[in-house]
VEXNU-628011 format. One record per residue (C-alpha): y, x, z. Coordinates in steps of 0.02 Angstrom, whole numbers, plus 50000, padded with zeros to 5 digits. Example, Ala and Ser with C-alpha at 12.3 -4.5 7.8 and 13.67 -1.06 7.14 Angstrom:
% residues 2
+-------+-------+-------+
!     v !     u !     w !
+-------+-------+-------+
! 49775 ! 50615 ! 50390 !
! 49947 ! 50684 ! 50357 !
+-------+-------+-------+
This chain:
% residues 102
+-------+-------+-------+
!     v !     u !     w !
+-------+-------+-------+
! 49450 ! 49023 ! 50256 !
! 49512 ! 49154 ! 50347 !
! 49460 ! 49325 ! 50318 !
! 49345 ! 49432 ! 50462 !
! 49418 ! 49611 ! 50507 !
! 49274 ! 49702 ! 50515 !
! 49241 ! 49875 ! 50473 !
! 49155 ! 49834 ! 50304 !
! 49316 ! 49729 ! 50249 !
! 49443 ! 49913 ! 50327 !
! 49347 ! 50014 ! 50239 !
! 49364 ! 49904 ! 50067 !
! 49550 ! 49899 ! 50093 !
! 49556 ! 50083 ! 50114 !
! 49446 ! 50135 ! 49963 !
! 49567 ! 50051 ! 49847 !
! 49705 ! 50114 ! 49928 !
! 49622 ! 50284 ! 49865 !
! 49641 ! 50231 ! 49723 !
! 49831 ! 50231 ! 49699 !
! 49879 ! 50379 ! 49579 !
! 50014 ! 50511 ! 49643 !
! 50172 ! 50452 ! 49599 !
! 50123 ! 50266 ! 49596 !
! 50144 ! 50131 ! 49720 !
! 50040 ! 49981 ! 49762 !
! 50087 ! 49814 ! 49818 !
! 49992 ! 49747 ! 49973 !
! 49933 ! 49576 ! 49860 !
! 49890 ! 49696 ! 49737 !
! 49759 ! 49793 ! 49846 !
! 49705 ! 49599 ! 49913 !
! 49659 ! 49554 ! 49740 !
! 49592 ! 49717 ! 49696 !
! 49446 ! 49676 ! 49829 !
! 49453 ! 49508 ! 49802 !
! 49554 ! 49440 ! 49954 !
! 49690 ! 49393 ! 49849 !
! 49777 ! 49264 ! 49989 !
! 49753 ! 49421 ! 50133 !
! 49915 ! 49532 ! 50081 !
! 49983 ! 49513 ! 50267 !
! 49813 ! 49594 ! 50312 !
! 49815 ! 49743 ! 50194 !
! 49975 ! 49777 ! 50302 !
! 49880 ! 49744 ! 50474 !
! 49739 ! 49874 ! 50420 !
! 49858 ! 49998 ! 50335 !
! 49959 ! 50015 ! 50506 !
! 49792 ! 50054 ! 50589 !
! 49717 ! 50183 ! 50459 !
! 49779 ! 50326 ! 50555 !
! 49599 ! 50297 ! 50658 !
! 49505 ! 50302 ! 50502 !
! 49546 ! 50449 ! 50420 !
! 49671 ! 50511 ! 50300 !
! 49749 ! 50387 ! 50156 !
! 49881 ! 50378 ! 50057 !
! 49947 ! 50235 ! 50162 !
! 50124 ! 50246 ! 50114 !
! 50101 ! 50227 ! 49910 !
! 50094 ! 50043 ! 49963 !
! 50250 ! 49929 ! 49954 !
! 50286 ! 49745 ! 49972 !
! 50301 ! 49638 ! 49805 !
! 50474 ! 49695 ! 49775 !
! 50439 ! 49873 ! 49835 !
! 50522 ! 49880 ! 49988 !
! 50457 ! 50012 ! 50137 !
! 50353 ! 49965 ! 50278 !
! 50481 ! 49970 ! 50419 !
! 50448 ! 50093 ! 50562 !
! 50357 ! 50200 ! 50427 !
! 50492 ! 50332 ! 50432 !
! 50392 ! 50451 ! 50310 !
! 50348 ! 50358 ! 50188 !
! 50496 ! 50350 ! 50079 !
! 50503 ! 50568 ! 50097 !
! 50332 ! 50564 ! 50059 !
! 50334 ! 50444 ! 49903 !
! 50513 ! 50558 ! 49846 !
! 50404 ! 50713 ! 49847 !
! 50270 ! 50614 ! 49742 !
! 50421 ! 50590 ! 49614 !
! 50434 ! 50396 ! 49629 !
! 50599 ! 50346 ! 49587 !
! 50696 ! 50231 ! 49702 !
! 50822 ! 50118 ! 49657 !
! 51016 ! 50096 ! 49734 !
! 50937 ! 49971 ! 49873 !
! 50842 ! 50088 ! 49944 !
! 50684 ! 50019 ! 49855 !
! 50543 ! 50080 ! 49765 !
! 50576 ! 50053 ! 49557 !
! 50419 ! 49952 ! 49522 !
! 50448 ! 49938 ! 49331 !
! 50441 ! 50150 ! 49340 !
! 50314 ! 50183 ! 49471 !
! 50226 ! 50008 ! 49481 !
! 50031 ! 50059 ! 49474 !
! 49976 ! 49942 ! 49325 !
! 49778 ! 49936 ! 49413 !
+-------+-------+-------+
């Protein structure tokens, strides 16, 4: 069963994201699970590139699985740096140090 974007289901996705310490990064399954949606990862990631017309979240602590950045999100990895998450020789985010263990 598919899951209905409505603004009930946004504003879930964007509480949790609220959630995410400084310092710490998500993973978009992570946030799916954390409102119990745990096959909707893919839209976490739809919703995230539209919070902009919600309000202001911490959008960019969120990573894919093996904490690479959203591409065309030019900000986010100068805005996770000045958080003081540590990124590893790939140019990705070092889950084991700044994995958020929610």
């Amino acid at each position: 069963m598919s899951a209905v974007l409505n603004e009930s289901f946004i504003y879930e996705i964007l509480s949790a994201i609220e959630e995410i310490p400084k310092g710490k990064v998500a993973t978009y399954g992570q946030i799916a699970k954390l409102i119990g949606r745990e096959k909707n990862a893919r839209l976490v990631g739809k919703v995230l590139s539209m919070a902009e017309y919600y309000g202001d979240y911490p959008c960019h602590r969120v990573v894919n699985h093996a904490g690479r950045l959203a591409p065309h999100f030019y900000e986010q990895k100068q805005l996770l740096t000045e958080e003081g998450v540590i990124f590893l020789e790939n140019n990705h985010v070092d889950m084991k140090k700044c994995g958020w263990d929610c």
